[in-house]
N, C-alpha and C positions, 0 to 999 in steps of 0.2 A: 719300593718307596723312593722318592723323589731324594733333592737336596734338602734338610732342614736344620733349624738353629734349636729344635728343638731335643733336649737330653732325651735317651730314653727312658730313664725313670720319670720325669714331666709329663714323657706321653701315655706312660701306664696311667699316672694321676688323671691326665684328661679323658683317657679313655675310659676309666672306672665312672668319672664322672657325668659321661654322657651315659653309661650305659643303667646308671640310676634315674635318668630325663624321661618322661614319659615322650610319645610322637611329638603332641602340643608343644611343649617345652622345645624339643628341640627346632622345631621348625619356627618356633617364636625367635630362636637366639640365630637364625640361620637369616629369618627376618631382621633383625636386631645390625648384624653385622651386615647384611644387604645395605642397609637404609646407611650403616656407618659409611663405608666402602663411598658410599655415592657421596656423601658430604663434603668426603677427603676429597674425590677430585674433583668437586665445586667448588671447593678452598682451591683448589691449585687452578684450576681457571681464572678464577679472580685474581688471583697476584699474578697471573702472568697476561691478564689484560686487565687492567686496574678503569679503563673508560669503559668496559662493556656494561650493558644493562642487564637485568636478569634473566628477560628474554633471550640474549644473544649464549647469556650461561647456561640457560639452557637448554637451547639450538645444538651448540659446543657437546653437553653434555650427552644426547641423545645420538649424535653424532658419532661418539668414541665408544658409547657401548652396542651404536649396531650396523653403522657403517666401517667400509675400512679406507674411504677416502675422503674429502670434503664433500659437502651438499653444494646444489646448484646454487650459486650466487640468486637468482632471485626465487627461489622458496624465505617465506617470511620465519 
């Protein structure tokens, strides 16, 4: 297992707790925290270009989760 902040009695808790989720349930909160994930770094694009339009948010956006360098200057 990786680095984490998480205790191991926490992760018995969450473990116990997923393993009572049906598939549905979990794939909803997997959905759930997908959709969160994306917001957070739409907030952080925004404050760190405070003039972009939403378009260019997300240009930016689509950009970071499937290239690994900038898009061509003239793709709109």
């Amino acid at each position: 297992m990786g680095v984490t902040d998480t205790s191991p009695e926490a992760r018995t808790v969450q473990l116990d707790i997923l393993r009572t989720m049906s598939g549905e349930q979990r794939l909803l909160l997997a959905l759930d925290m997908s959709l969160f994930a994306r917001e957070l770094a739409r907030a952080r694009i925004r404050l760190e270009n405070p003039t972009w339009t939403e378009g260019e948010i997300a240009r930016e956006l689509m950009r970071l989760a499937f290239l690994p360098g900038s898009l061509p200057a003239g793709l709109p």
